[in-house]
C-alpha positions in Angstrom: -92.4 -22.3 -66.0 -90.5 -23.6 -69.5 -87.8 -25.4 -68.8 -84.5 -23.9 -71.0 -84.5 -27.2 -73.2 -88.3 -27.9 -73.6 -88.7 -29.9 -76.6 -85.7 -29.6 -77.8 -84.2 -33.1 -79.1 -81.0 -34.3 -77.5 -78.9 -37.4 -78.8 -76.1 -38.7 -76.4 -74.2 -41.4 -77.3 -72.3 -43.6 -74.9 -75.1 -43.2 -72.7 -75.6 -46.6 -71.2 -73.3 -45.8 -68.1 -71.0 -43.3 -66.6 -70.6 -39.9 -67.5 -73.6 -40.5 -70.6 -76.0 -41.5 -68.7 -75.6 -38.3 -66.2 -75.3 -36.0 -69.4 -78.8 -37.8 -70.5 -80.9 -37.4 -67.3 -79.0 -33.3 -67.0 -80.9 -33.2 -70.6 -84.0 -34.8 -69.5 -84.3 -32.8 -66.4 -84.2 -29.3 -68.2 -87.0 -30.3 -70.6 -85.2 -32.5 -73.6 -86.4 -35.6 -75.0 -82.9 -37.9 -75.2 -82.3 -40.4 -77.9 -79.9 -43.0 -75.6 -77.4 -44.4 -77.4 -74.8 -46.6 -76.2 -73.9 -50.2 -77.8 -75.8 -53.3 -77.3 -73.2 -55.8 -76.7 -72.5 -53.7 -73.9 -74.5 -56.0 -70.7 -76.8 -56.7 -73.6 -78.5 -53.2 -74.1 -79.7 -53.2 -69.5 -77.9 -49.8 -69.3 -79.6 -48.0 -72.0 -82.9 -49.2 -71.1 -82.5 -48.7 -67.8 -81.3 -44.9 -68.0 -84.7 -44.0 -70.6 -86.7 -46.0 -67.9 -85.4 -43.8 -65.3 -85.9 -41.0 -67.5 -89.3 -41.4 -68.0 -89.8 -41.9 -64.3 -88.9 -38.4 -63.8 -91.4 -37.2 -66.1 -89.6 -36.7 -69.2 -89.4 -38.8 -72.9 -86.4 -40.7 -73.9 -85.8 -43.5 -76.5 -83.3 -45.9 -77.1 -80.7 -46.7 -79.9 -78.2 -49.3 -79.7 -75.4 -48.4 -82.2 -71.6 -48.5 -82.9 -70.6 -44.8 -83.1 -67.7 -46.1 -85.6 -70.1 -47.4 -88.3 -71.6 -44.7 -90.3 -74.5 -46.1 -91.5 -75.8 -47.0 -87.5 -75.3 -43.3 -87.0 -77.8 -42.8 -89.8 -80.4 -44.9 -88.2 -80.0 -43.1 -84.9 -80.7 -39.6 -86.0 -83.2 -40.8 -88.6 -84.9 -42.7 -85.1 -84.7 -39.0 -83.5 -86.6 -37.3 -86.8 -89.2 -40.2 -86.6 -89.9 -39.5 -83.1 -90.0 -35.7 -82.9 -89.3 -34.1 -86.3 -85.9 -32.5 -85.6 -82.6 -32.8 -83.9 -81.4 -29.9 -81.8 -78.5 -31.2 -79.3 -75.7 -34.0 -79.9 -73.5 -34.9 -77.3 -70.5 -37.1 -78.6 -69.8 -38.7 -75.5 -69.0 -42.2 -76.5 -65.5 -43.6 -75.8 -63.1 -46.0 -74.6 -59.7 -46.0 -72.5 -56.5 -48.6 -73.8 -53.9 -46.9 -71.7 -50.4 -48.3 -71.9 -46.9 -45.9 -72.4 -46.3 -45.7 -76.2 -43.4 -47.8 -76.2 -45.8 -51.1 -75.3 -48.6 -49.5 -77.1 -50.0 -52.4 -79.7 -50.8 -49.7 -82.6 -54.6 -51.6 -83.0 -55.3 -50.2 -80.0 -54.0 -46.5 -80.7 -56.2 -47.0 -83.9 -59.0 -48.2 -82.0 -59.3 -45.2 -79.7 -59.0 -42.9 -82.5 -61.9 -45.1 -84.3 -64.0 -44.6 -81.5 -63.3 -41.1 -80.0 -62.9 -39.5 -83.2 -64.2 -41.1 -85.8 -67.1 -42.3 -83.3 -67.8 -37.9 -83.2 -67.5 -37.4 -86.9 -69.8 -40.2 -87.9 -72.7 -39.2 -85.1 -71.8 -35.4 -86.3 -72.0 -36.1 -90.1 -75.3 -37.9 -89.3 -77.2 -34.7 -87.8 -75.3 -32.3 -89.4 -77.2 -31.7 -92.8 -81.0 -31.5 -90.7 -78.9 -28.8 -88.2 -78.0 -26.9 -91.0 -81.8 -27.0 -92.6 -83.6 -26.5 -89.5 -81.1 -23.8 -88.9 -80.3 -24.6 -84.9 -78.1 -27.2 -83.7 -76.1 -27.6 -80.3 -73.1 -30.0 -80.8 -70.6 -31.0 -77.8 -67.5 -32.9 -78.5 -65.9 -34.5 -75.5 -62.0 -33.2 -75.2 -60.4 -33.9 -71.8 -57.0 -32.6 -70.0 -55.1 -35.6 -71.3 -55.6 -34.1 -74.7 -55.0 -30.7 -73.5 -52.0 -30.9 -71.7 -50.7 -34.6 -72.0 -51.2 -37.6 -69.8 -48.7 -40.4 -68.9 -49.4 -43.5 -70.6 -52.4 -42.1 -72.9 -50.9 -40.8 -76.2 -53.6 -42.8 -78.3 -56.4 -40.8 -75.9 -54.9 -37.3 -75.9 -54.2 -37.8 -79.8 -57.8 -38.7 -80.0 -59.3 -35.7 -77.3 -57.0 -33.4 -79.0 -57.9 -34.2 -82.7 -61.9 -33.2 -81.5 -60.5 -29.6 -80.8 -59.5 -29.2 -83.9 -62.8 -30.5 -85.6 -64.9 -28.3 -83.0 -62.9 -25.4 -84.2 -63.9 -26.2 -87.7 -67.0 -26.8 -87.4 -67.7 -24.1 -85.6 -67.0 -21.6 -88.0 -68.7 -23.9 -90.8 -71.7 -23.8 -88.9 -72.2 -20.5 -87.2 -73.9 -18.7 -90.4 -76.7 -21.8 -89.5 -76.8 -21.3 -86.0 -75.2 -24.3 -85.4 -72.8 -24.1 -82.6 -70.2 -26.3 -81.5 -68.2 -26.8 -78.5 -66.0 -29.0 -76.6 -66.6 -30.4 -73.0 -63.7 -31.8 -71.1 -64.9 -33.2 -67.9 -62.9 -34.7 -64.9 -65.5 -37.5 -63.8 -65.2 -40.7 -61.7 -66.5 -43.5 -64.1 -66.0 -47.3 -64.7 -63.8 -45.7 -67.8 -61.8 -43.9 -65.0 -61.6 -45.7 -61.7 -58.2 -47.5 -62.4 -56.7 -44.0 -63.6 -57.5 -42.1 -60.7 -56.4 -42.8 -57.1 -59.4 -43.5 -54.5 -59.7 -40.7 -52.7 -60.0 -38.3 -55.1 -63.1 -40.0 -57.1 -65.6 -39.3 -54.0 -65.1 -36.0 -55.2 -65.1 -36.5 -59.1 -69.1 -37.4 -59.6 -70.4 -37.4 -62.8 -73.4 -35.2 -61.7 -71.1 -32.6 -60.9 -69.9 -32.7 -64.3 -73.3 -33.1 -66.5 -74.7 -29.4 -65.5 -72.1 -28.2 -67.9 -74.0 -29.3 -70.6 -76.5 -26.3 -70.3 -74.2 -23.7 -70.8 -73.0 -25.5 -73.9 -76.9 -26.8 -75.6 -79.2 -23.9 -74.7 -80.2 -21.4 -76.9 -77.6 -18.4 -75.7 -74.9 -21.1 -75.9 -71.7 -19.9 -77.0 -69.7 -21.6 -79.5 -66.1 -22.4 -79.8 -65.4 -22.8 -76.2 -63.7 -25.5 -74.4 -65.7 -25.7 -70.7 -63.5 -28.0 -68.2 -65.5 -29.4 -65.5 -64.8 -31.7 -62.4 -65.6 -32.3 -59.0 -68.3 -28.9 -59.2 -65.8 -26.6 -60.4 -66.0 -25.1 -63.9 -62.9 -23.2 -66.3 -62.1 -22.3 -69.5 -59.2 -23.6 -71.8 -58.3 -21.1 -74.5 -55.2 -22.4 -77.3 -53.6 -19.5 -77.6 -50.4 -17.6 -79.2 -47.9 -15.4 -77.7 -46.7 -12.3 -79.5 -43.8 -13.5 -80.3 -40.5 -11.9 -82.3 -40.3 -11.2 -85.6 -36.4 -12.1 -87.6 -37.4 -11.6 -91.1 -35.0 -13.1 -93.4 -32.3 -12.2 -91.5 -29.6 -14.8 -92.5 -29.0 -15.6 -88.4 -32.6 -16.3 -88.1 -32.1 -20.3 -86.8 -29.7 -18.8 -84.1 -31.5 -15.6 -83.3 -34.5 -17.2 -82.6 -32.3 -20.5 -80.3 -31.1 -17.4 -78.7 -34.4 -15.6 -77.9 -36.5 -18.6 -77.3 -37.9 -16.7 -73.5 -39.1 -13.9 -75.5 -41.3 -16.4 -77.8 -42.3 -18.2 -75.0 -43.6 -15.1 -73.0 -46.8 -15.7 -72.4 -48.2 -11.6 -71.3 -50.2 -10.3 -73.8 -51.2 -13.9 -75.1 -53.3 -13.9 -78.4 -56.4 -16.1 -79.2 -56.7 -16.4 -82.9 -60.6 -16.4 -84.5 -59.5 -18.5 -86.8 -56.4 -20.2 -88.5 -56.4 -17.1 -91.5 -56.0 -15.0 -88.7 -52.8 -16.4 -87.2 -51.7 -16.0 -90.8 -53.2 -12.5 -91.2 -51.2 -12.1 -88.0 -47.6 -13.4 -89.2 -48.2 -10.9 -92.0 -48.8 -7.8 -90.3 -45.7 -8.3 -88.6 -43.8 -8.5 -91.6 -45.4 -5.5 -93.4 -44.6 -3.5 -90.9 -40.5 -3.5 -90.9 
């Protein structure tokens, strides 16, 4: 029997350790060939090596890139190491990432810059580098890595959730920019015990938080009836959806009380029945105008 990925070409990056190296072998196990990319100077290359040598004990075909996702021109090499290989480039995962957690009051703002460097500029550059051979070959599977802390806040990671929260907004973009291609783009936030995570999360709740649990995911998000747009939250085996929506709202005009009608009738914005989830951001426009044409 085919396997739902078979041949298809799959680049993770980060994928030396942790939550990469799970998303790789996921990959490799439904039938991809997986460039591994993580950064040498990381325990001098052992991880990535050592994940494509597992993968190729299982039976599948992996190769190895050692690359800083924050330098452009090493995101070049890796995809053009992927065409070289196999001819195409069907799957990227943008996985790589780092933690500097501290409140923002302490915060040094190099290491705010640095996380954005690496989780979102670290997504761009690996994205910008596939992107044009996506759009030829007319297929692509791209998964940005958001997380809760983006979604909804997290004490002490402002730099992070700025960061997670900036690659919705560039999923969403993409997205549409790519759908006429068949390139479709979603986000992944997972909830995964990692050497990333281990001094966020208390002990006993990591024996539950496996990165295997989080890695099958990645199917619903990189196969050929993938959606696109969608935000898939995984941890610990269970699996939801995070929509940004809109309430209905109210609608003051120009009445010349607006400010204090609208202090005054903040519950009814707030109220959160019949929330709206806007195609795009024209539409939330298109919606704000319909309301006004029809006083």
């Amino acid at each position: 029997m085919q396997k739902p990925l078979q041949d298809k070409v799959a680049i993770v990056t980060g994928a030396g350790g942790g939550l990469g190296r799970s998303h790789a072998l996921e990959l490799a196990r439904h039938g991809a060939r997986v460039i591994i990319n993580d950064l040498a100077a990381r325990d001098d290359g052992a991880g990535a090596q050592a994940v494509a040598d597992e993968v190729a004990r299982r039976g599948g075909e992996a190769a190895v890139h050692f690359g800083d996702v924050t330098v452009l021109a090493e995101m070049q090499v890796m995809a053009e190491l992927a065409m070289a290989r196999w001819g195409r480039i069907d799957i990227l995962v943008n996985n790589a990432g780092i933690l500097r957690d501290r409140t923002f009051a302490k915060m040094p703002l190099d290491d705010f810059q640095r996380v954005l460097d690496v989780h979102v500029m670290g997504a761009v550059n690996a994205t910008k580098a596939v992107w044009a051979q996506m759009l030829a070959q007319r297929y692509g599977r791209i998964v940005m890595t958001t997380s809760s802390s983006g979604l909804y806040g997290n004490f002490g990671q402002s730099n992070y959730g700025a960061a997670k929260m900036a690659l919705v907004g560039l999923m969403q973009t993409l997205a549409l920019e790519g759908a006429k291609y068949g390139v479709h783009v979603n986000c992944l936030a997972p909830t995964a015990a990692t050497a990333m995570t281990e001094g966020v999360l208390p002990p006993q709740s990591l024996a539950h938080l496996g990165a295997e649990r989080v890695s099958p995911a990645l199917l619903a998000l990189v196969g050929d009836q993938a959606p696109s747009r969608m935000i898939l939250l995984a941890g610990a085996g269970g699996f939801e959806c995070a929509n940004i929506t809109m309430t209905r709202g109210i609608y003051l005009g120009d009445a010349a009380d607006s400010a204090e009608q609208l202090c005054a009738r903040l519950d009814e914005v707030m109220a959160r029945a019949g929330e709206i989830v806007p195609a795009s951001g024209r539409e939330q426009c298109q919606l704000e105008i319909a309301k006004a044409t029809a006083e």
